[in-house]
Each structure stands twice: as structure tokens, then as C-alpha cells.
TIRONU-613606 format. One line per field, with one value per residue (C-alpha): residue in one letter; x negated, y negated, z negated. Coordinates in Angstrom, 1 decimal, decimal comma. Each point is the difference from the previous one (the first is absolute). Layout:
N
res <- (A|...)
u <- (X|...)
v <- (Y|...)
w <- (Z|...)
***
This chain:
472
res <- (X|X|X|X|X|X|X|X|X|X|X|X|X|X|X|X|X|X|X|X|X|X|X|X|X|X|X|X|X|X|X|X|X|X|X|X|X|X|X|X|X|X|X|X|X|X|X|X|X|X|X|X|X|X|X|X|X|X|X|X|X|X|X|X|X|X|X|X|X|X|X|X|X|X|X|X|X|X|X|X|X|X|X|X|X|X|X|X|X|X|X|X|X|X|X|X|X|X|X|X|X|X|X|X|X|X|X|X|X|X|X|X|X|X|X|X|X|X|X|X|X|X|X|X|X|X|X|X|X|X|X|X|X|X|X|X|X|X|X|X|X|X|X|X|X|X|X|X|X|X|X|X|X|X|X|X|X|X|X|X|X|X|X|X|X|X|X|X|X|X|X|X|X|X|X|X|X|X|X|X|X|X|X|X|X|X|X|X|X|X|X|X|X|X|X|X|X|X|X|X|X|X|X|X|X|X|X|X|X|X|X|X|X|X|X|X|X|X|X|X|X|X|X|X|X|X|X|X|X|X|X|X|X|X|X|X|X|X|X|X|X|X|X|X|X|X|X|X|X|X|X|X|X|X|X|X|X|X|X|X|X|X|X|X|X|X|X|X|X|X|X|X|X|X|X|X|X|X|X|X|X|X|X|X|X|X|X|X|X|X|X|X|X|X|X|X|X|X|X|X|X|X|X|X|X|X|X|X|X|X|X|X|X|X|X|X|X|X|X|X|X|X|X|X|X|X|X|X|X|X|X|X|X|X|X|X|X|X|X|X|X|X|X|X|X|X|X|X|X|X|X|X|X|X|X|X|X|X|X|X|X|X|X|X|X|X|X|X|X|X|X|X|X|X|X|X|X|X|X|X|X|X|X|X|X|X|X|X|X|X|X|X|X|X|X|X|X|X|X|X|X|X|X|X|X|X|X|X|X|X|X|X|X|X|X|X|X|X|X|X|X|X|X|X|X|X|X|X|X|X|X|X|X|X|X|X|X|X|X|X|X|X|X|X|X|X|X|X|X|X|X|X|X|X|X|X|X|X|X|X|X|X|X|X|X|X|X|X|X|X|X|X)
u <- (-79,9|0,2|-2,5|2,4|3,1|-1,8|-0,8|3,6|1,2|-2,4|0,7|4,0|-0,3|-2,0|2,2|2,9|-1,1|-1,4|3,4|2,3|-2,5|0,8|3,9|-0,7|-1,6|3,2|2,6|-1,8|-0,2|3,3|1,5|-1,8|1,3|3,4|-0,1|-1,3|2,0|3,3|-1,2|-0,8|2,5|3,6|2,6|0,4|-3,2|0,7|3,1|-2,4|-2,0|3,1|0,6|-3,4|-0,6|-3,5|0,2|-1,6|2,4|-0,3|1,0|1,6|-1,7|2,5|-0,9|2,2|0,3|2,8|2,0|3,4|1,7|-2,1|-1,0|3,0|0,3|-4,0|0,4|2,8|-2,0|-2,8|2,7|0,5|-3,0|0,0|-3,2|0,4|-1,3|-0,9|0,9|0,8|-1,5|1,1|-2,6|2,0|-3,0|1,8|2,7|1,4|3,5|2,3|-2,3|0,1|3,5|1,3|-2,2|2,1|2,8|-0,3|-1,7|1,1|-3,1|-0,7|-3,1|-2,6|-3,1|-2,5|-3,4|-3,0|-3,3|-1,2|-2,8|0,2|0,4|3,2|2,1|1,9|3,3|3,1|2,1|0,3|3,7|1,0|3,1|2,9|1,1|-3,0|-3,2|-2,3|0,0|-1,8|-0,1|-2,8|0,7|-3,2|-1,8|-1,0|-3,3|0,4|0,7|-3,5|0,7|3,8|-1,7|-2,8|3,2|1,4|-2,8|-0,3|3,5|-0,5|0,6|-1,1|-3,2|0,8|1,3|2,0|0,0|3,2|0,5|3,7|1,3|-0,5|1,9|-1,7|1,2|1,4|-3,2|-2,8|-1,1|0,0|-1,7|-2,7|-1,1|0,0|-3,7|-1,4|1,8|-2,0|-3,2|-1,7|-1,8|2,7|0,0|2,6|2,2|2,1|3,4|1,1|2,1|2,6|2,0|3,4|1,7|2,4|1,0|3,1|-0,3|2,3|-0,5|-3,2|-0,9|-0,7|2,6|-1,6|-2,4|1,2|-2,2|0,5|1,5|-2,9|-2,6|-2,7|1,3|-0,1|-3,6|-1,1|1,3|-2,5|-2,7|0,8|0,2|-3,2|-2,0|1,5|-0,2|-3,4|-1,2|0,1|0,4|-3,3|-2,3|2,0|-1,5|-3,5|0,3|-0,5|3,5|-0,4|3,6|3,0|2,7|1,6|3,8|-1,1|-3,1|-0,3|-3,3|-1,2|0,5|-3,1|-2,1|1,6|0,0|-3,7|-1,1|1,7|3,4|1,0|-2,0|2,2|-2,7|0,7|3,4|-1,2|0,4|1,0|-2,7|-2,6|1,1|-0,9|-2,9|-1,2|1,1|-2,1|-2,8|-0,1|0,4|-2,9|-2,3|0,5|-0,8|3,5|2,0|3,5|2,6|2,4|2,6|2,7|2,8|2,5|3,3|0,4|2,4|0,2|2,5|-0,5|1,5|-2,6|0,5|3,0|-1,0|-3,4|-0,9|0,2|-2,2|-3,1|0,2|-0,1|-2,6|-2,1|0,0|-1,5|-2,8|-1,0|0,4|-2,1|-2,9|0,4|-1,0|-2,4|-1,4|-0,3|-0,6|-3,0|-2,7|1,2|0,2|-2,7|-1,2|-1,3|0,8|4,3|-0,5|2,7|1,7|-2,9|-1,5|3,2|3,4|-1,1|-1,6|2,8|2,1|-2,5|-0,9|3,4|2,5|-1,2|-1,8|2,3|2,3|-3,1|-1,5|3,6|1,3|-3,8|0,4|3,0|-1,5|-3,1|2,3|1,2|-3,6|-1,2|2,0|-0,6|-3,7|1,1|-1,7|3,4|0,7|3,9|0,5|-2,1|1,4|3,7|-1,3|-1,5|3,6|1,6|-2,2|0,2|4,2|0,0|-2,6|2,4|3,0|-1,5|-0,9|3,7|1,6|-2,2|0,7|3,9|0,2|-1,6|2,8|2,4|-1,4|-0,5|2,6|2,8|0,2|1,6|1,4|1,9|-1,4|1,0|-2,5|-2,5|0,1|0,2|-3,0|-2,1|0,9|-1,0|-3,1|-0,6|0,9|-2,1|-3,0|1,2|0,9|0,8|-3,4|-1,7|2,1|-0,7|-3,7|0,1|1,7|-2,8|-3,1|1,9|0,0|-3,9|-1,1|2,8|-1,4|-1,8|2,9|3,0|-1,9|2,5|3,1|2,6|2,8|4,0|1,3|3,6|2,2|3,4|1,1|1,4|3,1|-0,7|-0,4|2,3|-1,5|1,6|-0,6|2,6|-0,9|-2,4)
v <- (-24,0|-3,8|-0,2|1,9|-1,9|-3,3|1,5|1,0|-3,4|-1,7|2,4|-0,5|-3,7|-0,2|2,4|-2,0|-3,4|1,0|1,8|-2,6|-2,9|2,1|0,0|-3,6|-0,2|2,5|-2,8|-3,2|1,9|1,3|-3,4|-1,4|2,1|0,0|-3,6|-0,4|3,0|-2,0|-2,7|1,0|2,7|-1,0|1,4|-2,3|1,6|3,7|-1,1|-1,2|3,4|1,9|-1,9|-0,1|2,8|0,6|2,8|3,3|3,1|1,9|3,8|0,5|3,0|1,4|3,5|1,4|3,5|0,1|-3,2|0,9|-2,3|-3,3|1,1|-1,4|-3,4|-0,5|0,7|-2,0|-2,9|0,7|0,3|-3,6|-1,1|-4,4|1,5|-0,1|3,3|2,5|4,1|2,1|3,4|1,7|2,9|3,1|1,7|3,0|-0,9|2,8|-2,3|-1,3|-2,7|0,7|1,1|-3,5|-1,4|1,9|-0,8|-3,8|-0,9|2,7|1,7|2,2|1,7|-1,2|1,3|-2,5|-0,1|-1,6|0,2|2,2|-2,7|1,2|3,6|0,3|3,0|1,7|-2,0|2,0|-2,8|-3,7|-1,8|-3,4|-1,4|-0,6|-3,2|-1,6|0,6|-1,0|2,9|2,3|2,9|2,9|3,5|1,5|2,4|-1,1|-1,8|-2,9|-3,9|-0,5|2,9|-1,3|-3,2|1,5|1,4|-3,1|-1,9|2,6|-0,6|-3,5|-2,3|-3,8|-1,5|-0,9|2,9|-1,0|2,7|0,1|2,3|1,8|-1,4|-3,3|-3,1|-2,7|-4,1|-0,3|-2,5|2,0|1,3|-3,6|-1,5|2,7|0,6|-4,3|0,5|2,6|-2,6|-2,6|1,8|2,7|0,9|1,6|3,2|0,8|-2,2|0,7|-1,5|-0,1|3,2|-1,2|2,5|0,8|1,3|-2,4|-1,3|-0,2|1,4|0,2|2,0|-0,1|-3,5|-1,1|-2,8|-1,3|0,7|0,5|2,1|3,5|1,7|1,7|-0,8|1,8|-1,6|-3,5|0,7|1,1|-3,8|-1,5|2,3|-0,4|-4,0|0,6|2,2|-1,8|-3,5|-0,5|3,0|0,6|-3,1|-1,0|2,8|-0,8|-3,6|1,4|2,2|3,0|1,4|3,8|0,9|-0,4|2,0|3,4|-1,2|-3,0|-1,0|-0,6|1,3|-0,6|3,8|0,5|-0,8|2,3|2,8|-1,2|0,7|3,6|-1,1|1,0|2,1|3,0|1,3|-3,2|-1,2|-3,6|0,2|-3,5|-1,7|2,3|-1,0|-3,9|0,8|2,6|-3,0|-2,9|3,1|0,2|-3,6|-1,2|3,1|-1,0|-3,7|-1,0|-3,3|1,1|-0,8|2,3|-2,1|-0,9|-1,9|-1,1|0,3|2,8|1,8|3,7|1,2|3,3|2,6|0,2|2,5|-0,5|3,0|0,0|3,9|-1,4|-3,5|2,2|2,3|-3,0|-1,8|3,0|0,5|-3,6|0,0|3,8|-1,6|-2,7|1,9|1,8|-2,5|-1,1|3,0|0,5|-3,5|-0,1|-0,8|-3,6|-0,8|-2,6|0,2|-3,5|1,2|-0,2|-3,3|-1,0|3,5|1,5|-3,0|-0,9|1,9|3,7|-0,6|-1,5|3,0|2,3|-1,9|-2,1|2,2|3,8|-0,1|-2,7|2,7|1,8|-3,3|-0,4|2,6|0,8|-3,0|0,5|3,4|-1,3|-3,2|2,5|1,8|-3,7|-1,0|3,0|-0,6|-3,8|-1,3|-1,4|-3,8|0,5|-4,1|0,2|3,0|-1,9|-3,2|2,3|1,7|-3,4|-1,3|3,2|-0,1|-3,8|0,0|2,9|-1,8|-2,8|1,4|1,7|-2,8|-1,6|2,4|0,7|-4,4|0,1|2,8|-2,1|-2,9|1,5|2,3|-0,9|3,3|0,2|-3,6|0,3|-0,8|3,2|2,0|-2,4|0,1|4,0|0,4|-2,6|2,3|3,5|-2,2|0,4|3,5|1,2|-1,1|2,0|3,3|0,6|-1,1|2,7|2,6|-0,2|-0,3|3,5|1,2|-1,8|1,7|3,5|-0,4|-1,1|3,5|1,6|-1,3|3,0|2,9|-1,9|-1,5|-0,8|1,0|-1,9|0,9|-0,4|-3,3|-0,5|-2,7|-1,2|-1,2|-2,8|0,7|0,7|-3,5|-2,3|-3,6|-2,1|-3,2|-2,3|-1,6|-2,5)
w <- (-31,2|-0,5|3,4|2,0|-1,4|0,8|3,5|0,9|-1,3|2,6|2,5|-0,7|0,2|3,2|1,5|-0,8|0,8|3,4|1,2|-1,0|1,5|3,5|-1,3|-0,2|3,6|1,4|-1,7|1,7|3,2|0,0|-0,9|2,5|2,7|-1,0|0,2|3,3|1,3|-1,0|1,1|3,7|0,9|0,2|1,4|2,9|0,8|-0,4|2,4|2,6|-0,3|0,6|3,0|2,0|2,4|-1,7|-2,6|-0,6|-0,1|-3,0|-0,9|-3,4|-2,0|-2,2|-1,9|-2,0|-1,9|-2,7|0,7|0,8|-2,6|1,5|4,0|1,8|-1,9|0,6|3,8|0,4|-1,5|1,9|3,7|-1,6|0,1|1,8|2,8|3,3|0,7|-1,9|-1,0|-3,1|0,0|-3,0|-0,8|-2,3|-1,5|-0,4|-2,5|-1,8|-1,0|2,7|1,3|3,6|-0,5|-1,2|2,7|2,7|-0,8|-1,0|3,4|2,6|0,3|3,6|0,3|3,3|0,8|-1,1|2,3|-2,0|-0,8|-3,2|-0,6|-4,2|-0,6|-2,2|-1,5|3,2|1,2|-0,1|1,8|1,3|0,3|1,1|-1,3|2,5|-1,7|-0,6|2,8|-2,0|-2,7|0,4|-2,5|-0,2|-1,7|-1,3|-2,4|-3,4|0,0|-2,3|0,4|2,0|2,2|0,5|1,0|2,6|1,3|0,1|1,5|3,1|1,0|-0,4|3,0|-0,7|-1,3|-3,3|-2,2|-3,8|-2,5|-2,3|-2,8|0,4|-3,2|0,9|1,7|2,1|0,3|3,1|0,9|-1,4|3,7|1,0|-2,7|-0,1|3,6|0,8|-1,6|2,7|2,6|-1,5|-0,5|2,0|-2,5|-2,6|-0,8|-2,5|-2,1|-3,4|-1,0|-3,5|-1,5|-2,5|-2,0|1,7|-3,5|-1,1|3,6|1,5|3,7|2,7|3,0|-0,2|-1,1|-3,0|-1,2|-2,8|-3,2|-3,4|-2,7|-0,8|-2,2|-1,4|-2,4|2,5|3,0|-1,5|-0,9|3,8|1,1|-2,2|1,0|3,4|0,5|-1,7|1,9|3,4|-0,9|-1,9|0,9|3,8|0,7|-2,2|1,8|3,8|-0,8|-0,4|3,3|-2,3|0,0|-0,5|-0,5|1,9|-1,2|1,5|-0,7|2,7|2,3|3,6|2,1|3,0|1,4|2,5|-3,0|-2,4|2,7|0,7|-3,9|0,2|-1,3|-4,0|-1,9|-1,1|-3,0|-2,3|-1,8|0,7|3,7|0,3|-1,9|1,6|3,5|-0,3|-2,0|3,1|2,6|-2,1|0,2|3,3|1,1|-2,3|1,6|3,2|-0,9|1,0|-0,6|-1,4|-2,4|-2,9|-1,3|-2,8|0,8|-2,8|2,1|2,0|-3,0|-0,2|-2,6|-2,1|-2,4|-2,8|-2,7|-2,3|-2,7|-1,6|1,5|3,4|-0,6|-1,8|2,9|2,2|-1,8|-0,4|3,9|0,3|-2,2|1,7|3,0|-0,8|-1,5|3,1|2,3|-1,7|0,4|3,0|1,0|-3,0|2,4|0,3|-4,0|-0,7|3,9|1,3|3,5|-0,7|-1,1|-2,6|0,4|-1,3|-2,7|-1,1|0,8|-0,2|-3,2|-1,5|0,5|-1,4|-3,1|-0,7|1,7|0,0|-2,8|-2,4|-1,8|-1,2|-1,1|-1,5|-1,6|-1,9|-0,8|-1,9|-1,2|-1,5|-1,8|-3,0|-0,3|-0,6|-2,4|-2,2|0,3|-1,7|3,3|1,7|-0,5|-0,2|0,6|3,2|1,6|-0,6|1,7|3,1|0,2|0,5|2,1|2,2|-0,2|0,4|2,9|1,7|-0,8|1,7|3,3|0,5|-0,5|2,6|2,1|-0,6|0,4|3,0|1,3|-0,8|1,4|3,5|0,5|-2,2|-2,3|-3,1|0,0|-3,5|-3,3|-1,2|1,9|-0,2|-4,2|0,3|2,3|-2,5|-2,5|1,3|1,1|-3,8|-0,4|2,7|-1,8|-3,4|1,4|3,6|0,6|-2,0|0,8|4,2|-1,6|-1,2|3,2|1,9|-2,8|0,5|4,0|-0,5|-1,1|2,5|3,7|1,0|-1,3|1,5|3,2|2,8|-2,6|0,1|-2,1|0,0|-0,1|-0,9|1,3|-0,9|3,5|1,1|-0,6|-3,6|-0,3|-1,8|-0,7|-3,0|2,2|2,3|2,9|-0,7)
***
């Protein structure tokens, strides 16, 4: 018994020490790039992309099911959009509330008979509209077949070369077009690039544009903005810098369209549609021998509703990790495989052993703690000093992350926030932490019964929100 206690302490500490040497790597790379990206893109020079007659068009992907309470003021953001051309094409996966209802009658909706190409099969289209106030809109009426089915729809009615994918619930910065598709402008050879996705709870929005930042009301909500600047900031940002970038988010990316069509579009069979899709385009590319690029950008900003009431957040966070375990699934043949280069040395193996496989390490961990200490074979003053390094080391990398927010893009100016969000940096690491942990073990064991399920997710709406802030 001592032997295996000594093992799992060595196995524990290696574990440990390797992942948060990559957190380490993430942070300098992320740092890096959010320096330089401040440093070379002003916006004097967004103005001067605006202006040239060089641009590449882009179609706006927008599926939606349930969204009545948040689909007008998202397409009105997006009909707001600084680009100077691009289309909205709204995708109602059979919505059983008044989706396409609210839609009618907040854009004038007619319906046209649409001539394209069925290049993805997709779920039968009842009907296609175009808006008679704004051309641009587009909205399709179809059977239920699920986000990537809504976007397959989407992608086949598409017009222009580079395609955007939007969740419904979400608002985009008036520049995020601009500032995302100046890299395929620049460089042939880009595939995809992801913005950043901040949390939308807590802003005040007018008409469709977000005014200003202030945090939410809610403990949960407050929690999401760390975890977000997190995973964006150090995270994307760290793996973009290594050209290894394996996830751009759903809520926001933008594609090159001929080479999502060319890789057979979304995969309907999997919940983590969105990651699967780059991973299948960096598949494809690095068969074929191919010079390309999949990118992170800090400052195209996509804002979202994330989950206000603890229900919705573990249904949410048991969707990703299926999701992820998914595509790693069906993408296994490239862990540990020479050929993919870093994908397959370096990034896919990460998420297997320090991403998929972390709340098991975790929560047996926390299991076997108690079963230890009985046996008389815990040291009680070493376990302390590994919890506050673990806390401290977290608390750490958030606040690198949440500085370098504020640093870029202005958020959260006032002290206030900035002492609150240290705080919960804290209190994720005693509680909130191991709780999405045991939502993360349970989904473990739940991949193959709930494969492609996704689950309810309730939203509050827009205009459900009421921010304590003023005007900065």
C-alpha cells in the first residue's frame, strides 16, 4: 500500500508539474501576442481596411432553434456589422417557440424562392425569406436537424467565400468582420481564424450594441469571465502561437467556405461540431502536404449569454467535454502520429491526457485523499502546501489573463471589478473548480449514451438584463 501511495504521489506530481509548465508556455505566448497585436493594429489601420476596395465578402451563419427572447437584437447587431459587404442568413432549425415569428415581424420577412446548390445533404427546407428592410437577410425555415445540420444549411445557401458562424444568442463588435478576415487578405494561406468570446451578462446593450461592460449579477456568471479571459487569452492564444490551434469557438469563427464545403462541411453525429471541423481541416491540409494556416486573433470580440443558473452551466459543460472525447475519437489516428507534426506530438495529446482525461486524474484524486489518510500514509502539511500552490499558481494565471483584458480592450476599468474578479480567482480554486470537475468525470463515463445530445439551455435574454454599472 505504501508502494502504490508513493507511485500516485509521483504520478500526481509529474502530472502537475508538466501541465502547468504548458500553462506557463500558453501565458508567455499569449502575452507575447497580445503585445505585438496592440502594438501593430490600430485603428487608423482598421480605418484604412474599411476603405480599400480589396476585401473578401463574407456570409454570416446564424443558426438558431429556441431564441426568441435574443434573435432580433443579435441580427440587428450583426445588419450592423462596419464590412463592406457581407449577408446574414439566419438558419431556424425548426424552432418550436416563436423564433421565426419574431423574426417576421422585426425585419419584414417575404418569402423568395432561393436557387442553390445542395452541396451538404441537410434536413428538408420548408422555406427561405429575405427581409424587405434589410437585403442582406436572409432567413431559412427548416426541419430539426441540429446546430451542424442548421449550418450545412446555412453554408449551401451561402453566397461569398468566406462564411462566419454565430451562435443566435450572441452579439458581435461592430469591427470583428474587419479585424478577422484582414488575415486571409494578408495570407493565402489561412484557413479559419477565432476571435475572443466574452460573456455578454452584465452588459448594457442598446439596439444591438453593446455600450459598455460591467460584471454580472451572478456568482456563476462572474466565474465564466475568468474562465473565459482564460481559455482565450493564454490559452488560444498560446496554442495559435505554436500553429496548433485546434479550437475555434462555435459562438464565433470565420472559414474559408470552399474548404469547409471541400472537407464535407459539419459533422452532424458529434456535439463538438465546431472543434471537429478545424481538427478535420488541419487533417486534411497536413495529408495533402499542404502549406496553410488556423488562427487566434485577440480582437475580433464576440459577446455571449453564458449560463446564469448552475442546471444550465453542467449541462453546458457536460456537452463540451462529450464533445471533446468525441473528437478525439474519431480523429484518434493522429494522437502520438509523427506524420501531423505538432498536431499530433504535441496538441492532440495534450487534450487527451491534460484535457479529456484531467477530471478523472482529479476527482480520484480527491477520492483516494481520505482512503490515505486513514491508512496514516497522508502527510497532512504537504497536501496543504500542494493546495496552495495549485490555488496560487491558478490565481496567478487569471489574473494574467483578466490584466491583459484590460490592458487591450479596456474592460472592466473600475477597481471594483477588478478586486471582485481577484477574489473569485480564489474561490474558483476552492469549490467551483471541483464542482465542474465532477460534471466533467460524470460526462467521462457518459460519451457513448448521450452521443450527439445536446440538451436545453436556458437564457435570460437580453432584455432580462439590468447592469449595476454607469457609463464608464
Amino acid at each position: 500500500m505504501k508502494l502504490l501511495f508513493l507511485t500516485y504521489q509521483l504520478f500526481v506530481l509529474v502530472y502537475f508539474a508538466l501541465l502547468n509548465l504548458l500553462y506557463a508556455l500558453f501565458a508567455l505566448f499569449g502575452v507575447r501576442m497580445v503585445a505585438r497585436y496592440a502594438r501593430e493594429l490600430s485603428e487608423l489601420a482598421l480605418k484604412d481596411l474599411l476603405e480599400r476596395e480589396a476585401y473578401l465578402p463574407v456570409s454570416i451563419l446564424v443558426p438558431t432553434y429556441n431564441e426568441e427572447k435574443t434573435i432580433a437584437a443579435s441580427v440587428r447587431s450583426f445588419l450592423a456589422l462596419h464590412y463592406p459587404e457581407f449577408e446574414v442568413v439566419v438558419v431556424a432549425d425548426g424552432p418550436k417557440d416563436r423564433t421565426l415569428e419574431v423574426l417576421k415581424e422585426a425585419f419584414r420577412l417575404v418569402p423568395v424562392e432561393a436557387v442553390f446548390r445542395r452541396a451538404l445533404p441537410t434536413k428538408p427546407i420548408r422555406g427561405v425569406y429575405r427581409s424587405l428592410t434589410h437585403p442582406n437577410l436572409l432567413v431559412v425555415d427548416k426541419e430539426n436537424g441540429g446546430k451542424a445540420d442548421a449550418l450545412n444549411a446555412g453554408l449551401n445557401l451561402a453566397r461569398y467565400p468566406l462564411f462566419c458562424a454565430v451562435d443566435a444568442d450572441s452579439l458581435l463588435d461592430a469591427q470583428a468582420l474587419l479585424r478577422a478576415s484582414r488575415l486571409f487578405l494578408e495570407d493565402d494561406r489561412v484557413l479559419a481564424v477565432g476571435g475572443t468570446i466574452r460573456p455578454l451578462n452584465g452588459a448594457r446593450v442598446r439596439e444591438g450594441v453593446v455600450e459598455a461592460l460591467g460584471l454580472p449579477r451572478g456568482f456563476l456568471e462572474k466565474m465564466q469571465i475568468i474562465e473565459y479571459a482564460r481559455a482565450f487569452f493564454l490559452g488560444r492564444a498560446g496554442w495559435s502561437a505554436m500553429d496548433a490551434l485546434l479550437i475555434i469557438s462555435g459562438a464565433f469563427g470565420v472559414f474559408r467556405r470552399a474548404e469547409a464545403l471541400r472537407v464535407g462541411g459539419y459533422r452532424t453525429d458529434t456535439v463538438g461540431e465546431d472543434m471537429e471541423l478545424v481538427v478535420r481541416l488541419h487533417r486534411r491540409a497536413r495529408e495533402e502536404g499542404r502549406e496553410y494556416r488556423i488562427l487566434y486573433t485577440p480582437d475580433p470580440i464576440c459577446y455571449t449569454e453564458v449560463p446564469s443558473d448552475w442546471a444550465t452551466l453542467r449541462r453546458q459543460r457536460d456537452r463540451w467535454h462529450r464533445g471533446l472525447w468525441e473528437v478525439l475519437w474519431i480523429h484518434r489516428a493522429m494522437l502520438f502520429n509523427p506524420r501531423y507534426g505538432r498536431l499530433g506530438l504535441v496538441a492532440m495529446p495534450y487534450f487527451f491526457l491534460f484535457e479529456a482525461l484531467a477530471p478523472v486524474v482529479e476527482v480520484l484524486g480527491y477520492l483516494m485523499l481520505p482512503v490515505f489518510h486513514l491508512l496514516g500514509l497522508l502527510n497532512l502539511e504537504f497536501a496543504l502546501l500542494f493546495l496552495l500552490l495549485a490555488v496560487g499558481y491558478g490565481v496567478l494565471l487569471s489574473q494574467l489573463a483578466v490584466g491583459m483584458e484590460t490592458l487591450l480592450l479596456k474592460r472592466y476599468p473600475r477597481l471594483r471589478d477588478r478586486l471582485w474578479l481577484l477574489f473569485l480567482s480564489v474561490v474558483e480554486g476552492l469549490g467551483y473548480r471541483q464542482a465542474l470537475a465532477l460534471v466533467r468525470f460524470g460526462a467521462t463515463f457518459r460519451v457513448w449514451r448521450k452521443r450527439g445530445v445536446w440538451g436545453e439551455m436556458r437564457r435570460k435574454g437580453l432584455e432580462a438584463e439590468a447592469p449595476d454599472q454607469k457609463k464608464p
